[in-house]
C-alpha positions in Angstrom: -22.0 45.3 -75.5 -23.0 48.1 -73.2 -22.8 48.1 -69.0 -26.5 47.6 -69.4 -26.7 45.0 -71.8 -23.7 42.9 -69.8 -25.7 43.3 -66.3 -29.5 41.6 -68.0 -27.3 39.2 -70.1 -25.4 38.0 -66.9 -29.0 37.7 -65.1 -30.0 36.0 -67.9 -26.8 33.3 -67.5 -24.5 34.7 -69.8 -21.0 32.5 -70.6 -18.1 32.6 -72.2 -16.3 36.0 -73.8 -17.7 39.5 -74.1 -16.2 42.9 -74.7 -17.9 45.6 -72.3 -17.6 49.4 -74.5 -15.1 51.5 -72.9 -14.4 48.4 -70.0 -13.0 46.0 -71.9 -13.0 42.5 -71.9 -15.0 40.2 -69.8 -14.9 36.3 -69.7 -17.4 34.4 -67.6 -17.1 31.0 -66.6 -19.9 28.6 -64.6 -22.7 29.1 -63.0 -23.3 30.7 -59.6 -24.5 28.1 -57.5 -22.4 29.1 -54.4 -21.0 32.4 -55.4 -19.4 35.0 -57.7 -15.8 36.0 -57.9 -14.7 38.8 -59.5 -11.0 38.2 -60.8 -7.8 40.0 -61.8 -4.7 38.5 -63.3 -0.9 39.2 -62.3 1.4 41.9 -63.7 2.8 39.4 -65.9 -0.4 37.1 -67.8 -3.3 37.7 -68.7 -7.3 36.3 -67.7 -6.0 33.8 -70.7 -3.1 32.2 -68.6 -3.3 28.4 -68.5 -3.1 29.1 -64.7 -6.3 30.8 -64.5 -8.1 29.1 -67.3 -7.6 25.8 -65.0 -8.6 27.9 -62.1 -11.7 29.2 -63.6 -13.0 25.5 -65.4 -12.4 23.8 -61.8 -14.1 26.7 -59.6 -17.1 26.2 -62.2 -17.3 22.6 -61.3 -17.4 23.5 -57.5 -20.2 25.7 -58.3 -18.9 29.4 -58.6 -19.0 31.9 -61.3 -15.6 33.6 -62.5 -15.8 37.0 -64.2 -12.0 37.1 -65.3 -11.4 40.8 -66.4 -8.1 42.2 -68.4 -6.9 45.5 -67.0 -6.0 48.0 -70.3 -2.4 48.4 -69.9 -2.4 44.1 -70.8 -4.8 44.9 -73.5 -2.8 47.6 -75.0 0.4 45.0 -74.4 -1.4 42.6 -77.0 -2.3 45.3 -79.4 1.0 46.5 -79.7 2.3 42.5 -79.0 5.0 44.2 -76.6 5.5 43.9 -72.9 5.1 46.8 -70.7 4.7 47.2 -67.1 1.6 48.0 -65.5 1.0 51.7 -64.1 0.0 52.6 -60.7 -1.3 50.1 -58.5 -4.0 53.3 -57.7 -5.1 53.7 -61.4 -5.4 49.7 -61.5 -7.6 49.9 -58.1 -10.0 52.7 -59.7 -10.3 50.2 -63.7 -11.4 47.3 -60.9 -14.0 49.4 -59.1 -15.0 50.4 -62.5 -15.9 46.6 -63.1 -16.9 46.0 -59.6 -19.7 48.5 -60.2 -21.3 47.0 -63.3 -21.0 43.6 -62.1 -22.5 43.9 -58.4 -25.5 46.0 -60.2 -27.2 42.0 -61.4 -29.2 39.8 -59.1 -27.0 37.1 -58.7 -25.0 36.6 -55.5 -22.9 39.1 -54.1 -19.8 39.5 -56.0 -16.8 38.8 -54.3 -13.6 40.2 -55.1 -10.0 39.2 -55.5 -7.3 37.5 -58.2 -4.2 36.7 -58.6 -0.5 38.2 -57.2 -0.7 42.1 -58.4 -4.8 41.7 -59.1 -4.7 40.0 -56.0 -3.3 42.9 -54.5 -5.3 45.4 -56.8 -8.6 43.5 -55.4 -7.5 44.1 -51.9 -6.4 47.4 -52.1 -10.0 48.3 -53.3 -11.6 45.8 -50.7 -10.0 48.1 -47.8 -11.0 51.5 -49.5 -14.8 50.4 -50.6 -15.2 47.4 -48.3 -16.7 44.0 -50.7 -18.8 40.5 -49.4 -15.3 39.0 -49.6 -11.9 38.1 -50.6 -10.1 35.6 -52.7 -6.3 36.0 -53.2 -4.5 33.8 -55.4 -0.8 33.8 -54.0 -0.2 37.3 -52.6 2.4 39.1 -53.4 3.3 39.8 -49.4 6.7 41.2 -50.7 9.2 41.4 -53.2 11.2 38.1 -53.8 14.2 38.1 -51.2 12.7 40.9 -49.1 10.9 39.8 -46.8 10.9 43.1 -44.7 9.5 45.1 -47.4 5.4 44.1 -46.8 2.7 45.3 -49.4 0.1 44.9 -45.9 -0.3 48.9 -45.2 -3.9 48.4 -45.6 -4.6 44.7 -44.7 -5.6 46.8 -40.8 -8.2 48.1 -42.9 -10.2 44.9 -44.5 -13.3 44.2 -43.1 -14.5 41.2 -45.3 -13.6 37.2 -45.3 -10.2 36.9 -46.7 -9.1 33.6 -47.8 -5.5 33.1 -49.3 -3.9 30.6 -51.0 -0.4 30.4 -51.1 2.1 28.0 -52.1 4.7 27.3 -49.2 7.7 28.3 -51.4 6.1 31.1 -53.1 8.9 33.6 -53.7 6.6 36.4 -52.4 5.6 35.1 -49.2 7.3 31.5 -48.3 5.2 29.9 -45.8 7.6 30.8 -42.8 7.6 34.3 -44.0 3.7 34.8 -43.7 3.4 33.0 -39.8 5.4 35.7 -38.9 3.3 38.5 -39.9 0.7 39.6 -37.7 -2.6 39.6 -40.1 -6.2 40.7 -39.5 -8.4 38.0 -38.1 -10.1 38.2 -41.1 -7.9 36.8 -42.9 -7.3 33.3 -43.3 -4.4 31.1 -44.9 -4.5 28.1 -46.7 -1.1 26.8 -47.7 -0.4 24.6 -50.8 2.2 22.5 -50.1 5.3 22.6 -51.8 3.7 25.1 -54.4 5.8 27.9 -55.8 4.3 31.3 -57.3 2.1 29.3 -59.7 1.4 26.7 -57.5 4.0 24.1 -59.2 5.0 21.5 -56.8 8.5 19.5 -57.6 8.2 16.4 -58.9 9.4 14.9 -55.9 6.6 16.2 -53.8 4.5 13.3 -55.7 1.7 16.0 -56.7 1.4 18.1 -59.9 0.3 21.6 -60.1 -3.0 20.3 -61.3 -3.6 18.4 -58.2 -3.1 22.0 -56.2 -5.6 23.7 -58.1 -7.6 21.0 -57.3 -7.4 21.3 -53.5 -7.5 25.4 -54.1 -10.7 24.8 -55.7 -12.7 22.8 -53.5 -10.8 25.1 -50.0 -12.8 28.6 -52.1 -16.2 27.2 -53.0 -16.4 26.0 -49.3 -14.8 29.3 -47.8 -17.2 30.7 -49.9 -20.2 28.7 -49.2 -19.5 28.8 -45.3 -19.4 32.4 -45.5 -22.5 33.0 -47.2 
């Protein structure tokens, strides 16, 4: 499928898997009734991580569209079935903006922008450069784990767009008491899921599954996003 044909066929409703020539691979998921989100996965998984799958089938029930996108250093990791790590976080920015392009070219809603840890990052990185209707960040990689002091917000001065995050309070990359003490845009707004680690995994003696967080994460985007429409 060519940039062309993806842009009628996702006016047209378009679901489920396609693979964009010289982009890559494109899954969509829902419909937009409230909005569109334009996501990237973390250094480690892929779009196909039972993380995001769940992510994507409860955000479709709350009314907005996923277009889950694999950057081409995690393709080339499943051709070669080998781990490898992913190259600059600069190239990455430019592969999304590639995909930002074809996608915000439809009629449907404004796409927002955003994903999870390093595409999180990726998704902001490129929000600050190009601007974009909005955010979504999928627990943040604030800093490496046990360095707190070490912040990946050089550019956060420099978003201009609704910024919601959603981080569990014991992510390793930004615990709960680590983020209150940073001093973040007013654009930017935190929701916490309690007790959640990287993936949003509570303990078992919280009472709540990780299910039941991306429950609540859910529901807090499709009304950040609907309020900020």
């Amino acid at each position: 499928m060519t940039a062309d044909e993806l842009v009628t066929c996702l006016d047209s409703g378009l679901s489920g898997h396609v693979r964009v020539a010289d982009v890559g691979p494109l899954e969509v998921c829902g419909e937009p009734r409230i909005g569109r989100w334009l996501m990237a996965h973390g250094a480690g998984a892929g779009s196909d991580s039972a993380f995001l799958v769940a992510l994507r089938e409860r955000l479709a029930e709350e009314g907005v569209q996923t277009l889950a996108i694999e950057f081409e250093y995690m393709q080339r990791m499943r051709r070669e079935n080998r781990r490898r790590p992913p190259p600059r976080v600069d190239m990455l920015v430019d592969e999304l903006s590639r995909w930002c392009d074809i996608v915000s070219r439809t009629g449907a809603p404004p796409v927002w922008l955003g994903g999870k840890s390093m595409g999180g990052r990726v998704a902001s990185l490129l929000a600050a450069r190009d601007g974009a209707p909005g955010l979504i960040l999928c627990g943040y990689p604030f800093h490496p784990p046990g360095k707190p002091e070490r912040t990946r917000l050089d550019h956060w001065p420099d978003l201009r767009c609704p910024t919601l995050v959603l981080q569990g309070t014991r992510d390793p990359f930004g615990r709960r008491d680590e983020v209150e003490r940073y001093a973040l845009p007013t654009v930017a707004h935190m929701h916490y899921l309690e007790d959640g680690e990287h993936d949003w995994k509570p303990r078992k003696a919280s009472g709540r599954s990780q299910s039941d967080l991306i429950d609540e994460a859910a529901g807090r985007i499709a009304a950040f996003m609907s309020a900020s429409r």
